[in-house]
GUMINU-744329 format. One record per residue (C-alpha): residue number from 1; residue in one letter; x, y, z. Coordinates in pm, 1 decimal. Layout:
// GUMINU-744329
    n  res         x         y         z
  NUM    A         X         Y         Z
...
// end
This chain:
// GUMINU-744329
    n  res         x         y         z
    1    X   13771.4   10020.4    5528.1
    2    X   13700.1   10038.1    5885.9
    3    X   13862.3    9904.4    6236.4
    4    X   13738.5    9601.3    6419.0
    5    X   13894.0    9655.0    6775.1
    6    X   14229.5    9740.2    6598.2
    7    X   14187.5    9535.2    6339.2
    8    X   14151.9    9631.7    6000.5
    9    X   13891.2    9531.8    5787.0
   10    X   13821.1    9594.6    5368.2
   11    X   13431.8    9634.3    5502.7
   12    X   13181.0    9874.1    5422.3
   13    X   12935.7    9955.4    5669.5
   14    X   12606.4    9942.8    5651.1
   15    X   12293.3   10100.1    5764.2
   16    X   12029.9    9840.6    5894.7
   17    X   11847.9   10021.8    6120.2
   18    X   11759.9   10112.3    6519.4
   19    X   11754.3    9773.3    6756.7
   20    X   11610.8    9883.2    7094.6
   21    X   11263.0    9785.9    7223.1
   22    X   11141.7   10113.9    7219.4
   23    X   11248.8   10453.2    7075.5
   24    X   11422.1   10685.6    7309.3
   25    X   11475.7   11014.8    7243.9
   26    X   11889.1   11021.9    7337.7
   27    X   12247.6   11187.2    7244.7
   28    X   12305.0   10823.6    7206.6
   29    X   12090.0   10556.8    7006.7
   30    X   12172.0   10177.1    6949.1
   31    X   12156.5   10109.3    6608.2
   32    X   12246.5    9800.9    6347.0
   33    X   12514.5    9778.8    6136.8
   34    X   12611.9    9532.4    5865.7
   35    X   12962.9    9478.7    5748.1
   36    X   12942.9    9433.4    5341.1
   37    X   13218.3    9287.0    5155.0
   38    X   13217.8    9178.0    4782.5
   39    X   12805.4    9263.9    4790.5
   40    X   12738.5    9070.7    5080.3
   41    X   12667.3    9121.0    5436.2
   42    X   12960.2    8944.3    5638.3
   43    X   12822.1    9024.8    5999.1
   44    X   12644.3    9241.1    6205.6
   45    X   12678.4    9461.4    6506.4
   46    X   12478.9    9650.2    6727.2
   47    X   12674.2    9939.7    6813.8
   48    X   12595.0   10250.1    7042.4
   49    X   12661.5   10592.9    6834.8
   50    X   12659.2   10959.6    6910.0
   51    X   12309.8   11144.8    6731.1
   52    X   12570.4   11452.5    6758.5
   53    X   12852.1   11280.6    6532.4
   54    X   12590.2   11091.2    6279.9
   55    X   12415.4   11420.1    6171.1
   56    X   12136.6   11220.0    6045.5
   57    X   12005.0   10877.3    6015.8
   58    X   12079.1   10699.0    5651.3
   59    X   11811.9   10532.1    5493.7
   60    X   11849.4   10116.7    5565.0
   61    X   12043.1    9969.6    5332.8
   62    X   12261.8   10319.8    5251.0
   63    X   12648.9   10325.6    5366.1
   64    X   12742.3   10458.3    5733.3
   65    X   13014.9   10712.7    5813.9
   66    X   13163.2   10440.9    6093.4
   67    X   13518.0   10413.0    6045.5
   68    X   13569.6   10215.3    6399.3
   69    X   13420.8    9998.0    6637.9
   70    X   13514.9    9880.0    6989.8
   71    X   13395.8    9658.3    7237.0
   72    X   13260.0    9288.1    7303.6
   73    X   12909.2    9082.6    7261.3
   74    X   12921.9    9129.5    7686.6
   75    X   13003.6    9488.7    7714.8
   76    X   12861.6    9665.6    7406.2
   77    X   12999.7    9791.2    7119.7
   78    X   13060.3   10121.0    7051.6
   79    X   13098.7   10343.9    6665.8
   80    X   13305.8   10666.4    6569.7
   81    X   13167.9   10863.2    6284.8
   82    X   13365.0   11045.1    6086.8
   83    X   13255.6   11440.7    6102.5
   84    X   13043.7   11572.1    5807.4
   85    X   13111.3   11938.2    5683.0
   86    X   12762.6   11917.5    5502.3
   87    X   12599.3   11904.2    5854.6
   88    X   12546.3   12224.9    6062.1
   89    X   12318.5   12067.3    6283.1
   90    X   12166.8   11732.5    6401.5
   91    X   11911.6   11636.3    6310.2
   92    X   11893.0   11285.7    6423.7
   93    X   11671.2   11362.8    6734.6
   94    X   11433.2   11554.9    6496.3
   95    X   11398.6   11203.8    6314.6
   96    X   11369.3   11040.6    6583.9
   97    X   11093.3   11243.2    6726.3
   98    X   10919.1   11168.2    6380.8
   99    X   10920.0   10803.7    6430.1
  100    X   10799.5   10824.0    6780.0
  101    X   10488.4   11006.6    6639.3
  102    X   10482.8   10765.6    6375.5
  103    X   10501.8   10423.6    6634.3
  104    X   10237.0   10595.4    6858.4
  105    X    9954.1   10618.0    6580.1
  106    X    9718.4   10415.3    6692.9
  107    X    9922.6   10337.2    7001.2
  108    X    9974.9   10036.5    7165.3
  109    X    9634.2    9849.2    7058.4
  110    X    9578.9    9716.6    7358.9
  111    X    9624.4   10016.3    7586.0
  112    X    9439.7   10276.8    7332.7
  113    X    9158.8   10282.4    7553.9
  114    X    8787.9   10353.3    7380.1
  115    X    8906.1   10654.2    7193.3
  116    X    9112.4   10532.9    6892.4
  117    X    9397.5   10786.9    6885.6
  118    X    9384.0   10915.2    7253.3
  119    X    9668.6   10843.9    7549.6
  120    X    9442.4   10962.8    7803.5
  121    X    9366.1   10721.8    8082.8
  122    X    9037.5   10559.0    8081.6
  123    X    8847.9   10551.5    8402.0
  124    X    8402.3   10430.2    8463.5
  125    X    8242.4   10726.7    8621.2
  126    X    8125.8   10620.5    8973.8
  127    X    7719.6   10588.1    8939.4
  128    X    7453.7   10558.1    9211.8
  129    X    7463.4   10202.8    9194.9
  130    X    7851.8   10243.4    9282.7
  131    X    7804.8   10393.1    9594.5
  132    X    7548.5   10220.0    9727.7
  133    X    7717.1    9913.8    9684.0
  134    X    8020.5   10078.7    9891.2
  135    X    7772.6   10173.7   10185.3
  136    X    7660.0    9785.7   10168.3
  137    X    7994.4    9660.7   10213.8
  138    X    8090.2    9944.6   10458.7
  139    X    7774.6    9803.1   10607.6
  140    X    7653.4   10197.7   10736.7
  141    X    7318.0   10391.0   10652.4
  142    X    7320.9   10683.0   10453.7
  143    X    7298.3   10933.5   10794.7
  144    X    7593.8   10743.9   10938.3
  145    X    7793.8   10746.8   10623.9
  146    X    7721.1   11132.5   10619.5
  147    X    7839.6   11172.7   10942.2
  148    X    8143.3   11031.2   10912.8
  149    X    8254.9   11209.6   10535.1
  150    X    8173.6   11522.9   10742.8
  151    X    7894.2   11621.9   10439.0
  152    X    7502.9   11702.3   10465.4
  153    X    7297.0   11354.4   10476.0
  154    X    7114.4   11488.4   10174.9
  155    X    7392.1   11471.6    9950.4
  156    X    7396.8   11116.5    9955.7
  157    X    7025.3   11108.0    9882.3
  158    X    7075.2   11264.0    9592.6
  159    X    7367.3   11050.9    9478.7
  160    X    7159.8   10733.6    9528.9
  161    X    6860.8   10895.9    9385.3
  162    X    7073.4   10952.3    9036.0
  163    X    6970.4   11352.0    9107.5
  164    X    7357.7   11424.3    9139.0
  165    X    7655.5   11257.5    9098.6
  166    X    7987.9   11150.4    9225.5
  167    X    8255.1   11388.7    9206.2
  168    X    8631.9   11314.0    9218.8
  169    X    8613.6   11541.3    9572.1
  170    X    8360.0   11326.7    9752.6
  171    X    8549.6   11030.9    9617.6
  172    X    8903.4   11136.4    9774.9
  173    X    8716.9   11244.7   10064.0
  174    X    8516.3   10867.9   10122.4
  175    X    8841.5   10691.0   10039.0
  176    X    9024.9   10932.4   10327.2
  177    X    8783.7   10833.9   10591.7
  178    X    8760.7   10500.3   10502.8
  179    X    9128.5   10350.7   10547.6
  180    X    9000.9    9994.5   10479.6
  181    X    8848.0   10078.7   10171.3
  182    X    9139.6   10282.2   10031.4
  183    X    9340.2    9947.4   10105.6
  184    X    9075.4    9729.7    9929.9
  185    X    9240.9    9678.6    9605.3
  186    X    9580.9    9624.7    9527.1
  187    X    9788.1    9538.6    9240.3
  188    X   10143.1    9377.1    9243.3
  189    X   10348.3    9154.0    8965.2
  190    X   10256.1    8746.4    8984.3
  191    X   10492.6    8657.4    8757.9
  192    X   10811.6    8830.3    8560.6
  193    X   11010.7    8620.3    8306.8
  194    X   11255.1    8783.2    8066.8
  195    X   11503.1    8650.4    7802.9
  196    X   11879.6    8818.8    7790.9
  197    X   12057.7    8780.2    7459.6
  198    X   12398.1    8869.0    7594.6
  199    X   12462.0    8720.3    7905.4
  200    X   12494.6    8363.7    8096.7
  201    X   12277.1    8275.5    8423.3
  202    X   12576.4    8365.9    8668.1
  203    X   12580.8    8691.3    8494.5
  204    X   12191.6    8700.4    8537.4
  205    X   12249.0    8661.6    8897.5
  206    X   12523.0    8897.3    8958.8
  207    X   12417.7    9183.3    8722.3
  208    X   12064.8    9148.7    8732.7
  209    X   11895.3    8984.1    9064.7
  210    X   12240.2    9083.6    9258.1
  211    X   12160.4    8752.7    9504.4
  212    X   12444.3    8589.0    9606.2
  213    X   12565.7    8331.8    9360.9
  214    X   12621.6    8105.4    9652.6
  215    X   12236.7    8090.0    9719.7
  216    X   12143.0    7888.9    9379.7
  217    X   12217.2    7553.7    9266.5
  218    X   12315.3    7460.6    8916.1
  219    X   12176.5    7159.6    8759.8
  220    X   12121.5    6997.0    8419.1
  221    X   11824.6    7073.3    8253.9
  222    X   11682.0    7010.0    7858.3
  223    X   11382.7    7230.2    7917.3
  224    X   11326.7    7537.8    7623.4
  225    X   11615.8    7390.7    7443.2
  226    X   11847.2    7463.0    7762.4
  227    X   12151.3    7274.3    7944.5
  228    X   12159.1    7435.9    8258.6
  229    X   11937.0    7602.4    8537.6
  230    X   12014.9    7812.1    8827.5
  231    X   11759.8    7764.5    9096.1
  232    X   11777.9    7959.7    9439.6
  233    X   11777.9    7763.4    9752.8
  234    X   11769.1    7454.0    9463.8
  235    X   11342.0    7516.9    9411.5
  236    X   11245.5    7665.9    9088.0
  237    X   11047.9    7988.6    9219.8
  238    X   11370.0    8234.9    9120.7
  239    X   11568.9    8015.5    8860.8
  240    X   11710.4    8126.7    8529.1
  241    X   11859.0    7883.9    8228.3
  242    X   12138.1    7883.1    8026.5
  243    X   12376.0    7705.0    7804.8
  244    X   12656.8    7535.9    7996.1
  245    X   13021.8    7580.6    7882.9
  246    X   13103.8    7314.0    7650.3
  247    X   13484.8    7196.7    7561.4
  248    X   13567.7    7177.7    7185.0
  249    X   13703.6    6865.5    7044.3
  250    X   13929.7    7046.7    6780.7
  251    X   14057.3    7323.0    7033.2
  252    X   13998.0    7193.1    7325.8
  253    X   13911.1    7565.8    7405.5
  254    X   13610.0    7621.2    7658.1
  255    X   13326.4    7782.6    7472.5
  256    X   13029.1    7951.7    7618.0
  257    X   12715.2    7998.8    7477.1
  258    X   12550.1    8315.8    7558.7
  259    X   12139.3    8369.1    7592.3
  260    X   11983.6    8349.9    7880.7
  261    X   11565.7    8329.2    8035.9
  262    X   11492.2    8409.0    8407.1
  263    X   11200.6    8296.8    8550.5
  264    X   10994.7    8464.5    8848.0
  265    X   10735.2    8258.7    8954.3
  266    X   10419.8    8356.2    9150.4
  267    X   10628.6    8294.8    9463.2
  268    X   10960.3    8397.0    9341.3
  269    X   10804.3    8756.6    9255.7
  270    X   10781.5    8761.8    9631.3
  271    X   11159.1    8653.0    9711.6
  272    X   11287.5    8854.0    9496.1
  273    X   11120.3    9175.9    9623.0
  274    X   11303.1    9090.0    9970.7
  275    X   11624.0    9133.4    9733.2
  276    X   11421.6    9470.1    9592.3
  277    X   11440.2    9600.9    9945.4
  278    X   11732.4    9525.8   10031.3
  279    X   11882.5    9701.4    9708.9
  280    X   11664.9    9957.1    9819.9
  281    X   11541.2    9979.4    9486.3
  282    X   11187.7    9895.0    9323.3
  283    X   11036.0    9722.5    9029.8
  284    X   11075.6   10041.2    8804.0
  285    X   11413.5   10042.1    8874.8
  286    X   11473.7    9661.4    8796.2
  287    X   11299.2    9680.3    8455.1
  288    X   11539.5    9984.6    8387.4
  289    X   11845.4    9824.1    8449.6
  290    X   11734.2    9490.0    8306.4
  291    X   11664.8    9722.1    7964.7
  292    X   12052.4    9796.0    8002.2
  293    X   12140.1    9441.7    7947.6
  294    X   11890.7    9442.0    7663.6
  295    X   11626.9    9243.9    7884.2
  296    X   11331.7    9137.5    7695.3
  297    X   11000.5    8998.3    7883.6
  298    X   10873.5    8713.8    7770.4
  299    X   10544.0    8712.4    8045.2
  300    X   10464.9    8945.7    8289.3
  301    X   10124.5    8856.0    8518.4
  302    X   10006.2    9174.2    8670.0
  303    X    9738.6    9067.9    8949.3
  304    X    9438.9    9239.8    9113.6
  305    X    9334.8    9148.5    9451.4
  306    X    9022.2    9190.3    9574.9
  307    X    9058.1    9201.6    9932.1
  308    X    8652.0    9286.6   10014.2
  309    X    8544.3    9060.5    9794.3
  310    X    8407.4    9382.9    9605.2
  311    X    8334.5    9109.8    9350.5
  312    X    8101.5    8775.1    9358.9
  313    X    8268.8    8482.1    9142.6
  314    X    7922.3    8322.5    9136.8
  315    X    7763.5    8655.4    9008.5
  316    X    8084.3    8665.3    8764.1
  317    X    8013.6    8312.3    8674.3
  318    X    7641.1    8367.5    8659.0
  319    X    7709.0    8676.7    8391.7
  320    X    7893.4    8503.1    8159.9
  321    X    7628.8    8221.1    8120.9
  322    X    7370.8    8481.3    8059.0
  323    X    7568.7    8690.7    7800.8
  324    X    7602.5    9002.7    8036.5
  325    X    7926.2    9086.7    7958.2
  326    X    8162.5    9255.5    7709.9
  327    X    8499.6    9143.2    7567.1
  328    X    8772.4    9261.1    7287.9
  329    X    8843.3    8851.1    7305.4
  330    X    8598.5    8653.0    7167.3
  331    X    8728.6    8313.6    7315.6
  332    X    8616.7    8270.6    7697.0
  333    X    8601.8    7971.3    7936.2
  334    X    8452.7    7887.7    8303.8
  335    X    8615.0    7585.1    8473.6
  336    X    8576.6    7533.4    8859.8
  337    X    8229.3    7503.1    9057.5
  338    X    8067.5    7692.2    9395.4
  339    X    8287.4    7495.2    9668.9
  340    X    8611.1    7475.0    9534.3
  341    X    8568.9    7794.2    9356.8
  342    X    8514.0    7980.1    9014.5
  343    X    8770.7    8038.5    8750.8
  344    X    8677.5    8251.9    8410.0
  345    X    8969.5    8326.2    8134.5
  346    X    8904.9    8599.6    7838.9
  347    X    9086.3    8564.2    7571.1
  348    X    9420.0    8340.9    7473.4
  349    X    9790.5    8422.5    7489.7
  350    X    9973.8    8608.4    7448.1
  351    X    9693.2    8799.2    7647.4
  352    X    9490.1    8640.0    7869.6
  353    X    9238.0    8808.4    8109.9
  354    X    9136.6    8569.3    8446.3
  355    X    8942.9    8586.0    8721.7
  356    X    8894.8    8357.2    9013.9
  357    X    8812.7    8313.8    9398.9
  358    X    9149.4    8324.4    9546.0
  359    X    9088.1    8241.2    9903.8
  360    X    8906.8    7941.3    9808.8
  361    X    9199.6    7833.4    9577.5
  362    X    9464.0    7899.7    9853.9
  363    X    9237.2    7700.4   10129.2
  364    X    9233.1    7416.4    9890.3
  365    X    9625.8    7432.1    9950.3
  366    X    9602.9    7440.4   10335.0
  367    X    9716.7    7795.3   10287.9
  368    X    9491.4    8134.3   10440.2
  369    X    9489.0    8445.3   10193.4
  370    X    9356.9    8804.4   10308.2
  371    X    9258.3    8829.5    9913.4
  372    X    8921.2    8720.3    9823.8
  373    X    8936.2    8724.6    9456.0
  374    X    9179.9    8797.5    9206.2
  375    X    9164.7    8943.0    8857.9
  376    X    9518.2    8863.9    8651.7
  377    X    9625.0    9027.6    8330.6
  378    X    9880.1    8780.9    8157.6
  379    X   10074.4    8915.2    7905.6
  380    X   10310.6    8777.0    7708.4
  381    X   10609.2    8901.9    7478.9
  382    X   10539.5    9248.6    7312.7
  383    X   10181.6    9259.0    7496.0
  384    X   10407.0    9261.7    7811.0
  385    X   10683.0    9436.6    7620.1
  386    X   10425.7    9731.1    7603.7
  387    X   10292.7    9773.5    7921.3
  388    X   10617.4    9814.3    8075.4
  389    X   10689.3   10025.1    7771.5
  390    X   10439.9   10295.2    7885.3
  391    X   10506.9   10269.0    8216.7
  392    X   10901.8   10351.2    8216.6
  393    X   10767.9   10626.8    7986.0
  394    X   10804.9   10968.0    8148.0
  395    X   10612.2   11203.9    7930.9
  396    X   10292.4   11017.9    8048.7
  397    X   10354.4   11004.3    8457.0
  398    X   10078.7   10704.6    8440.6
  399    X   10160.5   10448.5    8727.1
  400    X   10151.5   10047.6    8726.3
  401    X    9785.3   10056.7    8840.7
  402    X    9639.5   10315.6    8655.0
  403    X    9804.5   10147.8    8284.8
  404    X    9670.9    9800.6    8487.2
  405    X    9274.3    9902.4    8512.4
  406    X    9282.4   10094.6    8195.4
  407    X    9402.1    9786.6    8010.0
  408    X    9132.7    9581.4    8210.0
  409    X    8828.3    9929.4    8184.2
  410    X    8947.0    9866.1    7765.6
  411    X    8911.7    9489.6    7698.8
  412    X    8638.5    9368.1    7961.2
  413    X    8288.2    9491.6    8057.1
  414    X    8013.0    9337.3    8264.0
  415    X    7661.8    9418.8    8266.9
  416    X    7358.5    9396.3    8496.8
  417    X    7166.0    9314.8    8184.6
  418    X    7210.6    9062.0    7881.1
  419    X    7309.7    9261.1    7559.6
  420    X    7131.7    9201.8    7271.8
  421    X    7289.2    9071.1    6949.8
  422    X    7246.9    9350.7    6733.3
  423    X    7475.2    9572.5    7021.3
  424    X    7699.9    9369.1    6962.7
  425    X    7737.2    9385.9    6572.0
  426    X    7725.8    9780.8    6609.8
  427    X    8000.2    9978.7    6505.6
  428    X    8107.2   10107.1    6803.1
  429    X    7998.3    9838.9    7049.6
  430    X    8168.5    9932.3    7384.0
  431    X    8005.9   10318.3    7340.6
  432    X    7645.4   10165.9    7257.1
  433    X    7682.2    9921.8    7534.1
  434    X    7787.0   10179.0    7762.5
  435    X    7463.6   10401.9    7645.6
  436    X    7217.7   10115.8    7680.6
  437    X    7299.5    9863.6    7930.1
  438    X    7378.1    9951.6    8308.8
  439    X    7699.2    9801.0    8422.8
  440    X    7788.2    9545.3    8691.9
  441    X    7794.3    9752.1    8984.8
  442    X    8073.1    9534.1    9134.0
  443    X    8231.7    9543.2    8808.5
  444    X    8220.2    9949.0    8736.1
  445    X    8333.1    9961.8    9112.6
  446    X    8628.8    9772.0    9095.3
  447    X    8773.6    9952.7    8777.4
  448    X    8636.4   10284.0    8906.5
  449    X    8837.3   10237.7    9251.3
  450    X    9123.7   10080.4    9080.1
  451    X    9275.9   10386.2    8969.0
  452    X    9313.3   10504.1    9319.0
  453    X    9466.7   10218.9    9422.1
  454    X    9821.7   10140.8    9500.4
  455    X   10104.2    9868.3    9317.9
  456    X   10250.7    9732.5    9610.9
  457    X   10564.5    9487.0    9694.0
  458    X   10548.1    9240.8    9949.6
  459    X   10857.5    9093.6   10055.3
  460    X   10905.0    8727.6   10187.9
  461    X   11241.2    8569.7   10280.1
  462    X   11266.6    8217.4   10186.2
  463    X   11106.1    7960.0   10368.0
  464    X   11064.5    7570.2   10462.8
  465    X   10680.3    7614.6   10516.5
  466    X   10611.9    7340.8   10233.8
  467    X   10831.6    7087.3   10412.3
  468    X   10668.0    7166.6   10755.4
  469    X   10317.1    7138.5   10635.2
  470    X   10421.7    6809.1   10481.9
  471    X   10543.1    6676.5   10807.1
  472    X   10246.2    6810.6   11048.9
  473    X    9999.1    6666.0   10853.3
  474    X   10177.6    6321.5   10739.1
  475    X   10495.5    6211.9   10909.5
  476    X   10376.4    6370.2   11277.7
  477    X   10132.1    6073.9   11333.6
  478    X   10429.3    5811.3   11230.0
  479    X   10651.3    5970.3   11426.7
  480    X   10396.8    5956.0   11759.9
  481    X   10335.0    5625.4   11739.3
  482    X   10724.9    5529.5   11722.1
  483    X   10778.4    5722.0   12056.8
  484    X   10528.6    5592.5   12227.3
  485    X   10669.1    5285.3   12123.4
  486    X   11014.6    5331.4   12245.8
  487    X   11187.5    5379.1   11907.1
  488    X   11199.7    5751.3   11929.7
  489    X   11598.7    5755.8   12016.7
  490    X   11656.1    5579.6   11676.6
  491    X   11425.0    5832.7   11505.9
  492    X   11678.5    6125.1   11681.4
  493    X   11997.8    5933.3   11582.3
  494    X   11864.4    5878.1   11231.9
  495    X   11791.4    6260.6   11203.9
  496    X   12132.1    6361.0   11316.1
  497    X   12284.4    6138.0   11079.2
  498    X   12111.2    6192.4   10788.9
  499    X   12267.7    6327.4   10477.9
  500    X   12122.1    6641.0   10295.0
  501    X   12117.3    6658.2    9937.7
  502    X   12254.4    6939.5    9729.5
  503    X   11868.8    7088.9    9681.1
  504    X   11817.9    7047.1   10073.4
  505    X   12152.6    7205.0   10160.0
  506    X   12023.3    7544.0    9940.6
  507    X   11760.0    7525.4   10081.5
  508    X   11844.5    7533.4   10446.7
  509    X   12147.5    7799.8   10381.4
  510    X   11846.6    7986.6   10195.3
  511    X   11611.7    7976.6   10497.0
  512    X   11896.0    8026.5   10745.4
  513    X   12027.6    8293.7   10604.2
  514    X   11889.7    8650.3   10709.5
  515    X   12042.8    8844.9   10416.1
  516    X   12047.5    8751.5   10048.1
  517    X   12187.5    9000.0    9851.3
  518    X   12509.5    9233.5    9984.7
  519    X   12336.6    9525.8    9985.5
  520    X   12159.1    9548.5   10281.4
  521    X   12510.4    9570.4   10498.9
  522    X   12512.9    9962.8   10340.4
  523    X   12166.8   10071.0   10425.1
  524    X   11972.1   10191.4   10719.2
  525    X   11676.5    9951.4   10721.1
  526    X   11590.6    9714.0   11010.7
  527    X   11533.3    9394.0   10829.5
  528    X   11487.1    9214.7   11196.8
  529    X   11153.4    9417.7   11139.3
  530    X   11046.5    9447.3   10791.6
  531    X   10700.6    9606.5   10693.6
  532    X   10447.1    9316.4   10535.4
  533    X   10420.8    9537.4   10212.6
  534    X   10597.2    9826.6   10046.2
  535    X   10451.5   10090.4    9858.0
  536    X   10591.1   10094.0    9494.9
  537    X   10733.3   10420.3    9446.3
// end
């Protein structure tokens, strides 16, 4: 017997196991219950229980000591367990702590690194190569670059030289003296999309972006099996979908359908960090909270960019036809040519490694970029699931960017030289490659560097820039010739009288608007001057 929100029920509970994404060590776990009735399981619940009042975890499939449950789907529910005389002590965090140990054998595949059972970060030591490369694009001789580091001139003989090499000091010390360079790399999110089980898009938007509802537009939509999308300022750059409320023929009661995706695009990653800011809260923070609501990601892009152009897409390009390079993935392609610009993948979802010139990509768009190249890591589902997984992990401290290059260090290599076949068919290839062939001095650079390198937002309020472009480049002409033709008054009256759509009017209150969550009206920041980019705490 146990109670269903005060209602009796001739159920037995069952043990089924633990439900969230990844084990915590808590006073309070999540955990699955089945209700089993006449040998059958009726239903199931994820409930929320206290380690302290369970004692110990059953073995799956092995009657529970619940004897009530409260709550809803929306909220939670939550378990009482009756009290145990056997148990003196708890011993469900002690079992927990055993399956920890036991998920992180052989942890995480992808983010293992080259040493099998090892969490340590994996980092290229800087080589000779390395540093003359950095002088090169710092365009300074060795005397002047000895000067400036404050260090004898013969030091960085004997670096070039291969007589001595690179510690992390002189490292910290070139990167301290050389702003620019320390700013050469950085790494922010491209692209976030996660599913919630338990809620609808408005509750998306309240609970989770915290934009003002007003902001999006709802409109039908038959895309991933969905009726309805929420996009902000009516584009689909922030825009989550849903199931919309449906009446029932025999009840005539409203139902709602709960499960929910949200969608940041490449642009809507940088909208929403405007809302991120003026939350006063970061990406770390969002995951977190999303995690409440039982958030799962189904993609996550984490990009690179290569603001120096410390790398050469035609010497990228130029590797890969000549069999220089290393990669976990076996399946690789090259589209794009030398004027519009190179584009390599590695590997195929649900991770996909890719690399391409992204100023030349962004000119094609009548757009200017400070980035010369970008690497992206696209993960998708657990592979994405994971990353965030170690990152929201506090035993390790590791940040966004140092996870980032070690994932990148791990699964992709470039050499100066083309490896021979029977490297490759060795038994530990990346060691023997490492041994044998020099790397890619751009390569080794940019994964060396990348540690030291920050995750950065960059905040952008919503804007009409698309539309403008449009209208400089296409209508402007038109529009010349009609008032140098006398019709311009009728052009004037016809603008003034025009009728905006329900995607125009979004957008406009969008663009007009200065503020787009509530929060900002509580916190000291001057948003009439925001800094370009944030640091991600």
């Amino acid at each position: 017997m146990i109670t269903i929100n005060n209602d009796p029920k001739a159920y037995t509970p069952i043990f089924l196991g633990t439900t969230q994404h990844s084990i915590r060590l808590s006073l309070e776990i999540l955990i699955i219950v089945g209700m089993k009735w006449h040998e059958e399981i009726i239903e199931t619940y994820n409930v929320t229980v206290s380690t302290i009042a369970l004692g110990q975890l059953p073995n799956i499939g092995s009657e529970i000591a619940i004897y009530e449950i409260t709550g809803s789907e929306l909220s939670g529910f939550k378990a009482k367990v009756r009290q145990s005389d056997a148990q003196s002590k708890n011993t469900v965090s002690n079992e927990l702590e055993q399956l920890v140990d036991l998920k992180n054998v052989g942890r995480y595949q992808m983010l293992k690194g080259k040493n099998t059972m090892t969490q340590e970060l994996n980092v290229p030591e800087l080589t000779n190569n390395n540093l003359i490369l950095m002088r090169q694009l710092l365009d300074v001789t060795q005397e002047e670059l000895a000067i400036t580091m404050g260090i004898n001139e013969k030091t960085i003989r004997r670096i070039e030289n291969k007589e001595q090499g690179i510690s992390e000091r002189f490292v910290n010390r070139l990167l301290s003296v050389y702003p620019d360079l320390a700013q050469s790399i950085e790494v922010q999110f491209d692209w976030v999309s996660l599913t919630f089980p338990d809620l609808t898009s408005k509750q998306v938007i309240n609970d989770i972006l915290t934009i003002q509802p007003d902001l999006f537009l709802e409109r039908p939509t038959s895309q991933n099996f969905y009726t309805r999308e929420m996009a902000f300022a009516g584009e689909k750059n922030i825009y989550i979908q849903d199931f919309s409320p449906i009446k029932n023929p025999e009840t005539q009661a409203i139902e709602q359908k709960y499960g929910t995706t949200l969608y940041l695009t490449g642009k809507g990653t940088r909208l929403f960090e405007k809302a991120l800011l003026e939350q006063n809260i970061t990406w770390h923070d969002f995951f977190q909270n999303a995690r409440q609501y039982r958030g799962h990601l189904t993609r996550l892009d984490i990009a690179i960019n290569d603001k120096w152009g410390l790398l050469n897409m035609n010497d990228l390009v130029k590797a890969v036809q000549e069999k220089r390079f290393w990669s976990k993935s076996k399946s690789y392609a090259v589209h794009g040519n030398v004027d519009d610009g190179w584009t390599v993948n590695f590997g195929k979802s649900p991770f996909v490694i890719r690399a391409y010139d992204k100023h030349k990509e962004q000119a094609s768009k009548g757009f200017d970029t400070d980035i010369q190249n970008r690497v992206e890591l696209e993960l998708h589902q657990d592979k994405a699931e994971y990353v965030i997984d170690e990152w929201l992990n506090l035993d390790n401290n590791k940040t966004l960017t140092e996870i980032t290059f070690d994932i990148l260090y791990t699964y992709l290599w470039f050499t100066d030289k083309p490896i021979e076949e029977k490297i490759l068919k060795a038994d530990k290839v990346r060691d023997t490659i490492e041994a044998s062939v020099e790397p890619m001095a751009s390569w080794s650079l940019l994964t060396a560097l990348g540690h030291k390198m920050k995750f950065i937002r960059q905040p952008k309020e919503q804007s009409i820039e698309r539309i403008e472009k449009w209208v400089l480049e296409s209508v402007v002409p038109s529009l010349a010739v009609l008032k140098k033709t006398g019709h311009w008054a009728e052009v004037i009256e016809t603008i003034n009288s025009a009728e905006l759509s329900s995607e125009q009017q979004k957008l406009v209150k969008a663009t007009m608007i200065n503020v787009i969550t509530q929060s900002s009206k509580k916190l000291n920041i001057n948003f009439e001057h925001p800094k370009k980019k944030y640091i991600e705490a």
